[in-house]
C-alpha positions in Angstrom: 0.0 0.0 0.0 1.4 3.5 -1.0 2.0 6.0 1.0 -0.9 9.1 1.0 0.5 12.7 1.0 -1.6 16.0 1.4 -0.1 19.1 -0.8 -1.7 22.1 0.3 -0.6 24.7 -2.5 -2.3 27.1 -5.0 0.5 27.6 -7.1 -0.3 25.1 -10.0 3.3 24.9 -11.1 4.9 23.9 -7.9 1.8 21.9 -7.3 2.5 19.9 -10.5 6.4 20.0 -9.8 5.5 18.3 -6.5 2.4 15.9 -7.4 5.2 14.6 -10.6 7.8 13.7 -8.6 5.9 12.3 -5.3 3.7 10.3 -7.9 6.9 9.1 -9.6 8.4 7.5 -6.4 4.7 5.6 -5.6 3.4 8.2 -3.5 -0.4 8.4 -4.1 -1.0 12.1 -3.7 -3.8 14.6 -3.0 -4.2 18.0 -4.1 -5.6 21.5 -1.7 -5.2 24.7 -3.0 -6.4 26.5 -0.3 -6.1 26.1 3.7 -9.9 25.5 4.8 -10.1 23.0 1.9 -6.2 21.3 3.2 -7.9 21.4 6.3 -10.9 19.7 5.6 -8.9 17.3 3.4 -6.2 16.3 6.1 -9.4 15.8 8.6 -11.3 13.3 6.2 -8.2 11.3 4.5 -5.9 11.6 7.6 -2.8 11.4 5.5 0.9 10.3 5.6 2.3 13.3 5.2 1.3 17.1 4.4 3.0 19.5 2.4 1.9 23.0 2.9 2.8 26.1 1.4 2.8 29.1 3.7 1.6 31.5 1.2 -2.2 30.5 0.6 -5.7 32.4 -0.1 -7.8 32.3 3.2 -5.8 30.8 5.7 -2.1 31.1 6.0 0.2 28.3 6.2 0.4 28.9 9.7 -3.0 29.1 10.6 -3.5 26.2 8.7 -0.5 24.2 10.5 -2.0 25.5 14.0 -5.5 24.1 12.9 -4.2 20.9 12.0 -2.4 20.3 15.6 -5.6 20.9 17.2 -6.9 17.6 15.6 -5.7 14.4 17.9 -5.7 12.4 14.8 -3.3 14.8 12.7 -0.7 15.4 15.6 1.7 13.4 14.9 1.6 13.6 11.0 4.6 15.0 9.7 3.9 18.7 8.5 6.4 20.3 5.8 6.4 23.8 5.5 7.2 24.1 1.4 7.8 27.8 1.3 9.6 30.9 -0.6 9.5 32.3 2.4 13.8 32.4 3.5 14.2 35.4 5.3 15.6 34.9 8.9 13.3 33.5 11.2 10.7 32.3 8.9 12.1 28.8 9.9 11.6 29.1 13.2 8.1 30.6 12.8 6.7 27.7 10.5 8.4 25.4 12.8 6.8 27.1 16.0 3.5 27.6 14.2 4.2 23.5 14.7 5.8 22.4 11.1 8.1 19.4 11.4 10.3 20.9 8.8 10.5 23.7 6.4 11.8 23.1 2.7 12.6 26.4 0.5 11.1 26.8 -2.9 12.2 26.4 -5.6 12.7 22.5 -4.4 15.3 20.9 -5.2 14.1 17.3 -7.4 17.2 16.4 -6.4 16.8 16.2 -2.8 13.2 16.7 -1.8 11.8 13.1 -2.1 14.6 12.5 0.2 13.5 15.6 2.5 10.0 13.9 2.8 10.7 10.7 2.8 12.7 11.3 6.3 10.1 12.1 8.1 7.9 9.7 7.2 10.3 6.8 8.4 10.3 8.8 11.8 6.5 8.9 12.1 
């Protein structure tokens, strides 16, 4: 059985970037591009994984990440922060905002099946 990951992103290029090569290493993958729907999403399919971009239409990634905790069933999935956001601190707040990690955008093909697949050996 595959491996279910929630990408919370309205940016349909990184969106496909992401659903390509997740897909391409047997993830089965599903799609948000907005928080409330992410949310909703998360709650109903209870995924692997989430990937969320900080930058969204009606909830911010943080908001969003923050909702998500509150859930029992959702607090230990792994929560990525996938964000152009690089200034200083803006690690720190995703993570606070309770991210497990943060990846910066652009992503790296190279490396970011990698970056997920680490966390989801440690959940």
């Amino acid at each position: 059985m595959s491996q279910t990951i929630l990408v919370i992103e309205d940016n349909p290029q990184n969106m496909y970037l992401m659903r390509f090569l997740l897909e391409r290493h047997g993830f089965e993958v599903l799609a948000a591009e907005n928080g409330l729907e992410g949310i909703a999403m998360a709650e109903r399919s209870r995924p692997d994984c989430i990937l969320l971009d900080i930058q969204l239409p009606m909830l911010d990634g943080y908001a969003v990440t923050m909702e998500l905790r509150k859930n029992p069933n959702l607090r230990g999935t792994p929560i990525i922060a996938v964000t152009s956001y690089a200034m200083v601190g803006d690690r720190e707040k995703a993570i606070d905002a309770g991210a497990t990690d943060y990846v910066e955008k652009p992503i790296n093909p190279d490396t970011f099946i990698d970056q997920v697949r680490k966390h989801l050996l440690a959940s």
